[in-house]
Backbone as a printed PyTorch tensor [residue, N CA C, xyz], in Angstrom:
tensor([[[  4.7690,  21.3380,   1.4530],
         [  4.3960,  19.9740,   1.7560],
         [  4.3770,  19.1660,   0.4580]],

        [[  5.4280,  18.0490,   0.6480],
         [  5.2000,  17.1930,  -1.0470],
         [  4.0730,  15.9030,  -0.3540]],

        [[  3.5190,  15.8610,  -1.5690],
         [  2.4570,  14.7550,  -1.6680],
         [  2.7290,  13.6990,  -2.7170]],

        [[  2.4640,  12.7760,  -2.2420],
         [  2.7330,  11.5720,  -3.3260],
         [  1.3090,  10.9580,  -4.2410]],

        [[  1.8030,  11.1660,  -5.4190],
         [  0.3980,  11.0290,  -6.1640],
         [  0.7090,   9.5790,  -6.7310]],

        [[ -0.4530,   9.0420,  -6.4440],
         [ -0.4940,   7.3120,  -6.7690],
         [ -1.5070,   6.8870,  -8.1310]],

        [[ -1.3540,   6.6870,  -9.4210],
         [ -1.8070,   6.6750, -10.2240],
         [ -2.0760,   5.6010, -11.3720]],

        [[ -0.6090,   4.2570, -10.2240],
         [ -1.0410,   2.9870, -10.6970],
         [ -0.6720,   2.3500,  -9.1090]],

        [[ -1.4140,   1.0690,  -9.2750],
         [ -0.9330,   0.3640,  -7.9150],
         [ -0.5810,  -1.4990,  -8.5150]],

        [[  0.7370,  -1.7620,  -7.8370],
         [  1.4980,  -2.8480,  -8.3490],
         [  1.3400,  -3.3320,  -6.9650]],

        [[  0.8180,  -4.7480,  -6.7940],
         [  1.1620,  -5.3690,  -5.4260],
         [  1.4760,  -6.7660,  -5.6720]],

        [[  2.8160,  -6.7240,  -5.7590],
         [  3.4730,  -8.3940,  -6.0300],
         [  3.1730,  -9.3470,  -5.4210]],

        [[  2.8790, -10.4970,  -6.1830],
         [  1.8850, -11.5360,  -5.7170],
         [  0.6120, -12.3560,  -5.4880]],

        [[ -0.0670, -10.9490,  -6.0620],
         [ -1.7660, -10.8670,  -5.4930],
         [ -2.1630, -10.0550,  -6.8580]],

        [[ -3.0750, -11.0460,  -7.8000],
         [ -3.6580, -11.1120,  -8.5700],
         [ -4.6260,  -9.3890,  -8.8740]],

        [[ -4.0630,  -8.8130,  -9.9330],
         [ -5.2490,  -7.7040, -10.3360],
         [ -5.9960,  -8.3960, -11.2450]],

        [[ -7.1910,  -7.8490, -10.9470],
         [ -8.1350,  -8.6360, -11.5880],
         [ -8.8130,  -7.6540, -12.6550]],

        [[ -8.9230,  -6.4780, -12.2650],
         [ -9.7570,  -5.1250, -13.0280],
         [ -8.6100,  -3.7480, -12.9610]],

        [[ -8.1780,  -2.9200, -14.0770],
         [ -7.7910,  -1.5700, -13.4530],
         [ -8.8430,  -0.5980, -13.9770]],

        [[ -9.7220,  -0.1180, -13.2170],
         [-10.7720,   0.4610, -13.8620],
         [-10.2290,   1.8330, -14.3560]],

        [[-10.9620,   2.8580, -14.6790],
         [-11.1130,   4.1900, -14.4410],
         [-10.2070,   4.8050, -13.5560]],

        [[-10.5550,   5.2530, -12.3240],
         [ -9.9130,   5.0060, -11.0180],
         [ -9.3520,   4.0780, -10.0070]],

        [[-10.1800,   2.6760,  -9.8410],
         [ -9.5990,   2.3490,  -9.1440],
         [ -9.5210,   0.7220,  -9.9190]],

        [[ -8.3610,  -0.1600,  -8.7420],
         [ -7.7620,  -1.1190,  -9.2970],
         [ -8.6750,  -2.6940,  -8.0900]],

        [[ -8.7720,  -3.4310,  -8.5800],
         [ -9.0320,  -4.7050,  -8.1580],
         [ -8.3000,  -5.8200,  -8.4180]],

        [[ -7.7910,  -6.7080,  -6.8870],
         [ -7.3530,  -7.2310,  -6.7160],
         [ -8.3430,  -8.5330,  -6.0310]],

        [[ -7.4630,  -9.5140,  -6.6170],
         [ -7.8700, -10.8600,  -6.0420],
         [ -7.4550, -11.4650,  -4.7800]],

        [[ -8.1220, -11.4850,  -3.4840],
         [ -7.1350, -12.2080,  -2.5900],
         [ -7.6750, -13.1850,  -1.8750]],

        [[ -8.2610, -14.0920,  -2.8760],
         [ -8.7260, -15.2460,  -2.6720],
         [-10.3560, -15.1790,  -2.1740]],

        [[-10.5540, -15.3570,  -0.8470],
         [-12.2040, -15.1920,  -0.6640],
         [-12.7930, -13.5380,  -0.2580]],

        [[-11.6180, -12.7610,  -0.4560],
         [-12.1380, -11.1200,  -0.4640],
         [-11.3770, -10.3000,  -1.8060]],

        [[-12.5830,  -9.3410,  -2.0390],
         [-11.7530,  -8.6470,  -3.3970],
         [-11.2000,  -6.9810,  -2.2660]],

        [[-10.1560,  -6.2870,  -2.8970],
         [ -9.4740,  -5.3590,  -2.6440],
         [ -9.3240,  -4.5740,  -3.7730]],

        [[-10.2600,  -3.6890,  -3.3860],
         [-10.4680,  -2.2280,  -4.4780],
         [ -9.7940,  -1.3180,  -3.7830]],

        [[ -8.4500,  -0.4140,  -4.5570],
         [ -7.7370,   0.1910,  -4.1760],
         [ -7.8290,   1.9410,  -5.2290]],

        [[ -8.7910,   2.9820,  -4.4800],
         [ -8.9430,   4.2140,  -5.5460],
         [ -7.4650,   4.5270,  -5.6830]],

        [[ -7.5860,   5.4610,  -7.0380],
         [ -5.8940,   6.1870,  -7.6580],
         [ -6.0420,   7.2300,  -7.0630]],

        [[ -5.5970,   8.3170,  -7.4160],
         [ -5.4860,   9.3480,  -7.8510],
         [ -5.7710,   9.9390,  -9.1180]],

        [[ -5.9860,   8.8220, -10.1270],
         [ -6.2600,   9.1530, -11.5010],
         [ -7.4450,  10.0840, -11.4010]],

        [[ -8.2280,  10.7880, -12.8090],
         [ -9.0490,  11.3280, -12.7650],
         [ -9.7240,  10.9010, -14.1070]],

        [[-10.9810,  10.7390, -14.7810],
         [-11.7190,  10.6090, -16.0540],
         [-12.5680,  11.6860, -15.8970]],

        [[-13.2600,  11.4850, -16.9360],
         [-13.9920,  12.6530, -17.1380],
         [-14.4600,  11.9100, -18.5120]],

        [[-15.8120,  12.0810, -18.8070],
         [-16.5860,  11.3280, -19.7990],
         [-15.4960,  10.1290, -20.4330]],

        [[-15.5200,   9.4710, -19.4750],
         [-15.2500,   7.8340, -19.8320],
         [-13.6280,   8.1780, -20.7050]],

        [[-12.7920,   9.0460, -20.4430],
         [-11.2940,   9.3750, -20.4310],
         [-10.4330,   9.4450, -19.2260]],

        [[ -8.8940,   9.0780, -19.3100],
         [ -8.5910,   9.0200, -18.1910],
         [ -7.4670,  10.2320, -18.4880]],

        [[ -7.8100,  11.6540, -17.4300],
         [ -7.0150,  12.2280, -18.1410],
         [ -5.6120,  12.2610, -17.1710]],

        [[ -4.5070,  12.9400, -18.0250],
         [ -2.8860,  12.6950, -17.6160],
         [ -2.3180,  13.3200, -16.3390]],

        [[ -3.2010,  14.4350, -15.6490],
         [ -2.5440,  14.8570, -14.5460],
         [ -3.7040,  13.9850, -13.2150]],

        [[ -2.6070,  12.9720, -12.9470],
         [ -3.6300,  12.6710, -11.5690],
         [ -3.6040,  14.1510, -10.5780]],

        [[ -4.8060,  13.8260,  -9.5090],
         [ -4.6640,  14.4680,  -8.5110],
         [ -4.4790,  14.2710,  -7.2430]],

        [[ -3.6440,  14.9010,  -6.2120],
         [ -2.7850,  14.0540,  -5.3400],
         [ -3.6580,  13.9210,  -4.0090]],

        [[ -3.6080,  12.9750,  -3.7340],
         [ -4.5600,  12.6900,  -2.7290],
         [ -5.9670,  12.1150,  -2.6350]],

        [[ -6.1140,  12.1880,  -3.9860],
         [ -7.7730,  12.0700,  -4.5000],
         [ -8.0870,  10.3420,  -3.7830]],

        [[ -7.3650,   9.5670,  -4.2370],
         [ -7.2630,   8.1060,  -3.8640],
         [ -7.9760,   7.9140,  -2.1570]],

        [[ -6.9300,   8.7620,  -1.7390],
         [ -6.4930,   8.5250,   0.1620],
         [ -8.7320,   8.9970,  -0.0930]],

        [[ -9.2050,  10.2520,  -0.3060],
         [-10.0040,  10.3660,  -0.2110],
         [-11.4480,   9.7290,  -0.5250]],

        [[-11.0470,   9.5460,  -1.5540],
         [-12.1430,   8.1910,  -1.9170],
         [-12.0730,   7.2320,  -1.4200]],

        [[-11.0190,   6.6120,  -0.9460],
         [-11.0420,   5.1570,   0.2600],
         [-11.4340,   5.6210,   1.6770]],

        [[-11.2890,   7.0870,   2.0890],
         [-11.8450,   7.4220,   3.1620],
         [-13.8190,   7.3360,   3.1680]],

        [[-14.3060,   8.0880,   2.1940],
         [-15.2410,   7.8610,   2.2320],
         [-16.3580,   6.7500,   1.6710]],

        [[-15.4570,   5.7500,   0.9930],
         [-16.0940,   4.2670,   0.9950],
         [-16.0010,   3.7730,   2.4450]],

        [[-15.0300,   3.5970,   2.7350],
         [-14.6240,   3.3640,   4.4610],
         [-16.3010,   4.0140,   5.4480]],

        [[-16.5020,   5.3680,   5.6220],
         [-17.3410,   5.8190,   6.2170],
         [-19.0370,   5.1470,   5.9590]],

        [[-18.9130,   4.9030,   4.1610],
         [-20.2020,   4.3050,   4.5400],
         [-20.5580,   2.6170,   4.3860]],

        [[-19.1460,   2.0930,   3.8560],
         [-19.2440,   0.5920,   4.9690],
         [-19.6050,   0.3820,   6.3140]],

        [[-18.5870,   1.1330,   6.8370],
         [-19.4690,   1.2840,   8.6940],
         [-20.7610,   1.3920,   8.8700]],

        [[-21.4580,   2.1060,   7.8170],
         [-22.7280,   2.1470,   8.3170],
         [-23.9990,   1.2140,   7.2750]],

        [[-23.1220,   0.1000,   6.5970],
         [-24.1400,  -0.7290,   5.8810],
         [-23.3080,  -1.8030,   5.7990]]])
């Protein structure tokens, strides 16, 4: 099974505003759009092998506890 590891995110048109650590912020006017990588840090470093899937997972579980706040 190949997996696609996402470790920068480019979305033409629509303002980044932050690329943190992991994840990236975007401007889209009256809502912001935080999008996790795959990247990984580790004491405030970002190190070179992302990990694949990590992203999909961390937006899953921001997702879970928006629903419930």
């Amino acid at each position: 099974m190949r997996s696609s590891i996402q470790s920068t995110v480019d979305l033409p048109g629509i303002k980044k505003l932050r690329s943190g650590k992991v994840r990236e912020v975007f401007d889209l006017g009256d809502t912001l759009l935080f999008v996790a990588t795959d990247r990984i840090s580790a004491f405030d470093v970002i190190l070179p092998d992302p990990i694949p899937q990590k992203g999909a997972v961390l937006n899953q579980i921001s997702a879970f506890w928006f629903k419930r706040f």
